[in-house]
N, C-alpha and C positions, 0 to 999 in steps of 0.2 A: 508873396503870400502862398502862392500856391506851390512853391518848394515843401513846406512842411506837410500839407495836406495829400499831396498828391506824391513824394519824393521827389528826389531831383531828376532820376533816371524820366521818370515819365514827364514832368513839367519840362524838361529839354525840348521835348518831341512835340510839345505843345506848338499852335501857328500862331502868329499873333489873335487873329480874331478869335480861336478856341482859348486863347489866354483869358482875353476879354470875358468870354462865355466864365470859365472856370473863377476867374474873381467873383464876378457878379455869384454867383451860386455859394462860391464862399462868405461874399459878401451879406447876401438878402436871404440865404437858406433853399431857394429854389428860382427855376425861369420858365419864361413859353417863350413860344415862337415872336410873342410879340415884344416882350421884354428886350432876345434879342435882335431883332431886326432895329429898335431904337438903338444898342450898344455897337453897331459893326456898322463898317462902313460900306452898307450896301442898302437898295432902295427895293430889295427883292425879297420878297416873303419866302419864296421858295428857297433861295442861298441860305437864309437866317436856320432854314428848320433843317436844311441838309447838315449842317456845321453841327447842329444839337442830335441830328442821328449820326452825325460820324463820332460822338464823343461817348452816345449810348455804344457804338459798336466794338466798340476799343477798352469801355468798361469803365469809362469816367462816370459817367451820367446815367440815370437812371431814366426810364419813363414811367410817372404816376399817372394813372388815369383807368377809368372805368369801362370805357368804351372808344372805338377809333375816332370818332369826329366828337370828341369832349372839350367844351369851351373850357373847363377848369382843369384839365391837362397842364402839365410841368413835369421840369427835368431837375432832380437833386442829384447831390453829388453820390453814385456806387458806393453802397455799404464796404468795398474793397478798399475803396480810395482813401472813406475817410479813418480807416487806420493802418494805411501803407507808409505812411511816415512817422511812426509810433515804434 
């Protein structure tokens, strides 16, 4: 799924657990830190949010939010991304 949305060049590059992330956001429209930490296989809050700032860095993912410590914080997919396979 995430060949079309994201091309294939960039979904190559994808790790598994930023795969995981990038469905899910295609999937449900948006994630937080908590969303991912249920989808990866990891039991650490810090891992789940470093994966979602490595995908903001790169330009997949966006961060919405108001202020630094915002409980209704989430990550959508980069207005680049969602028509790089168009």
């Amino acid at each position: 799924m995430e060949f079309k949305v994201l091309g294939e060049a960039m979904a190559f590059t994808l790790s598994p657990d930023e795969r995981k992330i990038v469905n899910y956001v295609i999937e449900h429209g948006r994630i937080n830190a908590s969303d991912a930490l249920r989808i990866l296989s990891t039991t650490y809050w810090h891992t789940a949010k470093a994966r979602l700032q490595g995908l903001v860095k790169r330009g997949i993912l966006d961060w919405v939010s108001t202020k630094q410590r915002d409980p209704k914080a989430h990550y959508v997919l980069a207005r680049r991304s969602e028509n790089a396979g168009q």
